[in-house]
C-alpha positions, 0 to 999 in steps of 0.5 A: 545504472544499478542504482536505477535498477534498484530503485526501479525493482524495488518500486515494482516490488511495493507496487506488487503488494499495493495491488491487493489494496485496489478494489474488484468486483465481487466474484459470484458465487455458484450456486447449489442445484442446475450446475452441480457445485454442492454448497458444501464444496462451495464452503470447503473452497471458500475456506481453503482460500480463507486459509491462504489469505490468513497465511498470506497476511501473517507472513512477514513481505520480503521487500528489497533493500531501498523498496518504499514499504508501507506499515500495517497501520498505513495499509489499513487506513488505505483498505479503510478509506478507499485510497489507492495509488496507480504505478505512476503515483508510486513512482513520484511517491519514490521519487519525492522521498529521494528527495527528501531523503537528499535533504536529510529529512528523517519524516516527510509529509507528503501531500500528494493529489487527493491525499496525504502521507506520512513517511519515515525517510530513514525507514523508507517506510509510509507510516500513515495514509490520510484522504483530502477530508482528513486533512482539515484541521488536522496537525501534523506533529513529528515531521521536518519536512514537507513535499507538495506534489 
């Protein structure tokens, strides 16, 4: 039962850093004049914002033990194609690398949906996140297993 709660907290964790990756709407910007926000006031907010998210970013995650981390590189491919994941991807994510992880794989690809992953099972770790148009005539080299979700 403490296992499942591990597990469970650990998800939620890689879900909490995975939701910076899901796209919003652009907020709009107050202009100068009838509403009285200065544009010097605008700028000095907009930098003090600028300067958390560069704290954020070079601060190293705090994941727990057991937790499916995703690597920079990986992250990166995410923000640059587009591609992310609900709660319930995440989940069967966690639960495919178990499996592999019971089978004594060390790297996994993992087709999933419209998508493809390369996990380092030993790590817990998503090493690369690939979308459907990637995936054609590609070779995947360095994995010893497959999961086809």
């Amino acid at each position: 039962m403490d296992k499942m709660k591990t597990m469970n907290s650990a998800l939620v964790n890689g879900l909490n850093r995975i939701e910076n990756l899901i796209p919003t709407k652009p907020q709009d910007l107050k202009k100068s004049g009838a509403d009285g926000v200065a544009f010097k006031e605008a700028l000095d907010g907009a930098l003090k914002t600028e300067d958390v998210a560069a704290q954020i970013k070079t601060a190293p995650p705090k994941v727990e033990a057991g937790a499916l981390k995703f690597s920079n590189h990986a992250i990166e491919r995410m923000q640059s194609r587009g591609i992310s994941y609900s709660p319930q991807d995440m989940t069967r994510l966690g639960e495919a690398v178990q499996k592999a992880a019971a089978k004594g794989s060390k790297d996994t690809l993992v087709l999933m949906d419209n998508s493809a992953l390369i996990v380092s099972v030993k790590n817990n770790t998503v090493v690369t996140v690939m979308d459907k148009n990637a995936l054609k005539e590609n070779v995947f080299t360095n994995i010893d297993s497959t999961i086809v979700m």
